[in-house]
N, C-alpha and C positions, 0 to 999 in steps of 0.2 A: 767120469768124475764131474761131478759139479763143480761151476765156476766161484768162487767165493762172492760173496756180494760184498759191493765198499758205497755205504750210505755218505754222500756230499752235498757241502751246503753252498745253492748259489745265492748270492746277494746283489740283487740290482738296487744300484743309488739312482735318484732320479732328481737332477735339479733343475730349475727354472729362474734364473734371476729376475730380480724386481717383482716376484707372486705374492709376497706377502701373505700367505696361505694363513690362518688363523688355528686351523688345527688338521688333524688326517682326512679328515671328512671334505674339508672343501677343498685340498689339497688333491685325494684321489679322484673327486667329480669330476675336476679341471684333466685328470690324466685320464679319466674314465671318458670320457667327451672326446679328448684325443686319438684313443683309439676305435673309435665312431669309424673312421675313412680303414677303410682294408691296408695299406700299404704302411700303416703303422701297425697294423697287429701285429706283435710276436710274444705271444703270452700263449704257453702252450696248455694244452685241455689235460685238466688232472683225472687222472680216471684211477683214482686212488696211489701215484707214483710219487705224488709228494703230498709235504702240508708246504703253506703258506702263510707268513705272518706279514700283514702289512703295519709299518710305523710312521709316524710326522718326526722327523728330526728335528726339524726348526722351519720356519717362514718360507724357508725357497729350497727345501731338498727333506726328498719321501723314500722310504728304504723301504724293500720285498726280500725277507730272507723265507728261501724254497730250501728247504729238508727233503733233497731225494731219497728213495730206499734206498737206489743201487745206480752207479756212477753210470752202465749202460744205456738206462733210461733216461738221467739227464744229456747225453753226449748223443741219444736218436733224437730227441728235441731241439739241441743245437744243430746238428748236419739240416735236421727237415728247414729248421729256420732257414740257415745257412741259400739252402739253397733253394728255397721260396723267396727270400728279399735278397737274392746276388750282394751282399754284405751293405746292402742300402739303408738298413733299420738304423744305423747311430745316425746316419746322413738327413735319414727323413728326421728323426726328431732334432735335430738342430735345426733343421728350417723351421720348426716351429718354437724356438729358444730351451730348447729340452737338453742339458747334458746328460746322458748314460753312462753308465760303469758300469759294469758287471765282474766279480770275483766269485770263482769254483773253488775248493776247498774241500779235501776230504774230511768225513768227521770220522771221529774215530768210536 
Protein backbone atom coordinates (compact mmCIF):
# COMPACT_ATOMS: atom_id res chain seq x y z
CA UNK A 1 0.00 0.00 0.00
CA UNK A 2 0.94 3.27 -0.86
CA UNK A 3 1.76 5.97 1.64
CA UNK A 4 -0.74 8.85 1.12
CA UNK A 5 0.97 12.03 0.10
CA UNK A 6 0.13 15.35 2.44
CA UNK A 7 1.23 18.45 0.27
CA UNK A 8 2.69 21.54 2.93
CA UNK A 9 3.37 24.89 2.85
CA UNK A 10 6.78 26.31 4.37
CA UNK A 11 7.04 29.98 4.84
CA UNK A 12 10.22 31.68 5.43
CA UNK A 13 10.00 35.42 6.72
CA UNK A 14 13.11 37.10 6.24
CA UNK A 15 13.83 40.48 8.15
CA UNK A 16 16.57 42.91 8.15
CA UNK A 17 16.05 46.18 10.30
CA UNK A 18 16.99 49.59 9.10
CA UNK A 19 17.09 47.98 4.95
CA UNK A 20 14.73 50.23 3.80
CA UNK A 21 14.45 47.82 0.79
CA UNK A 22 12.29 49.83 -1.94
CA UNK A 23 10.60 46.82 -3.43
CA UNK A 24 11.33 42.66 -3.83
CA UNK A 25 13.90 43.12 -6.25
CA UNK A 26 16.42 45.07 -4.12
CA UNK A 27 15.14 43.37 -1.24
CA UNK A 28 16.17 39.75 -2.66
CA UNK A 29 19.62 41.01 -4.40
CA UNK A 30 20.62 42.02 -0.80
CA UNK A 31 19.44 38.29 0.32
CA UNK A 32 20.78 36.90 -2.98
CA UNK A 33 24.32 38.40 -2.23
CA UNK A 34 24.02 36.83 1.21
CA UNK A 35 23.85 33.73 0.30
CA UNK A 36 27.09 34.16 -2.00
CA UNK A 37 29.35 32.70 1.27
CA UNK A 38 28.46 28.62 1.53
CA UNK A 39 27.66 28.56 5.17
CA UNK A 40 24.62 30.63 4.67
CA UNK A 41 23.17 28.54 2.08
CA UNK A 42 20.18 26.51 2.95
CA UNK A 43 17.77 26.91 0.24
CA UNK A 44 17.18 23.59 -1.09
CA UNK A 45 17.42 22.46 -5.10
CA UNK A 46 13.81 22.24 -6.52
CA UNK A 47 13.86 19.32 -8.79
CA UNK A 48 10.28 19.73 -9.30
CA UNK A 49 9.25 18.99 -5.22
CA UNK A 50 7.82 22.36 -4.79
CA UNK A 51 6.90 25.83 -6.25
CA UNK A 52 8.17 29.02 -4.83
CA UNK A 53 6.68 32.32 -4.45
CA UNK A 54 8.81 34.95 -3.34
CA UNK A 55 6.99 38.62 -1.86
CA UNK A 56 8.26 42.31 -0.39
CA UNK A 57 6.16 42.63 2.61
CA UNK A 58 7.29 45.99 3.48
CA UNK A 59 10.88 47.96 3.82
CA UNK A 60 12.76 45.40 6.17
CA UNK A 61 10.94 41.88 5.80
CA UNK A 62 10.71 39.52 2.53
CA UNK A 63 8.42 36.24 2.70
CA UNK A 64 9.27 32.71 0.45
CA UNK A 65 5.99 30.61 0.62
CA UNK A 66 7.35 26.82 -0.67
CA UNK A 67 4.24 24.57 -1.75
CA UNK A 68 5.63 21.13 -1.20
CA UNK A 69 3.92 18.07 -3.10
CA UNK A 70 4.50 15.70 -0.19
CA UNK A 71 5.42 16.51 3.48
CA UNK A 72 8.51 13.72 3.07
CA UNK A 73 10.17 15.77 0.73
CA UNK A 74 10.09 18.86 2.60
CA UNK A 75 11.14 17.00 6.02
CA UNK A 76 14.43 15.16 3.67
CA UNK A 77 15.34 18.85 2.94
CA UNK A 78 15.09 19.84 6.58
CA UNK A 79 17.15 16.75 8.20
CA UNK A 80 19.91 17.38 5.11
CA UNK A 81 19.92 21.06 6.25
CA UNK A 82 19.68 20.14 9.74
CA UNK A 83 22.63 18.37 9.59
CA UNK A 84 24.79 20.24 7.00
CA UNK A 85 24.67 23.62 9.22
CA UNK A 86 24.63 21.72 12.91
CA UNK A 87 21.53 24.10 13.61
CA UNK A 88 23.92 27.30 12.69
CA UNK A 89 21.76 28.71 9.68
CA UNK A 90 19.50 31.24 12.09
CA UNK A 91 22.88 32.01 14.00
CA UNK A 92 24.69 32.74 10.81
CA UNK A 93 22.14 35.03 9.51
CA UNK A 94 21.86 37.09 12.52
CA UNK A 95 25.54 37.89 12.43
CA UNK A 96 24.73 39.51 9.47
CA UNK A 97 21.20 41.37 11.03
CA UNK A 98 19.06 38.79 9.29
CA UNK A 99 15.84 37.57 11.45
CA UNK A 100 14.44 34.04 10.13
CA UNK A 101 11.21 32.42 10.76
CA UNK A 102 10.14 29.60 9.30
CA UNK A 103 6.42 27.94 9.68
CA UNK A 104 5.45 24.12 8.17
CA UNK A 105 1.76 23.85 7.67
CA UNK A 106 0.05 21.19 6.05
CA UNK A 107 -2.39 22.26 3.21
CA UNK A 108 -5.03 20.61 2.68
Amino acid sequence: MMADIVPVTQTVTLSKSGADWADADEGFTEYNAALEEPSYRTLPVNLGLFTEVRSWVDAETLKIVRSWKDWYDCEDYMNKRRVQFSGLSVQNWAKKGWVVSEDIERTE
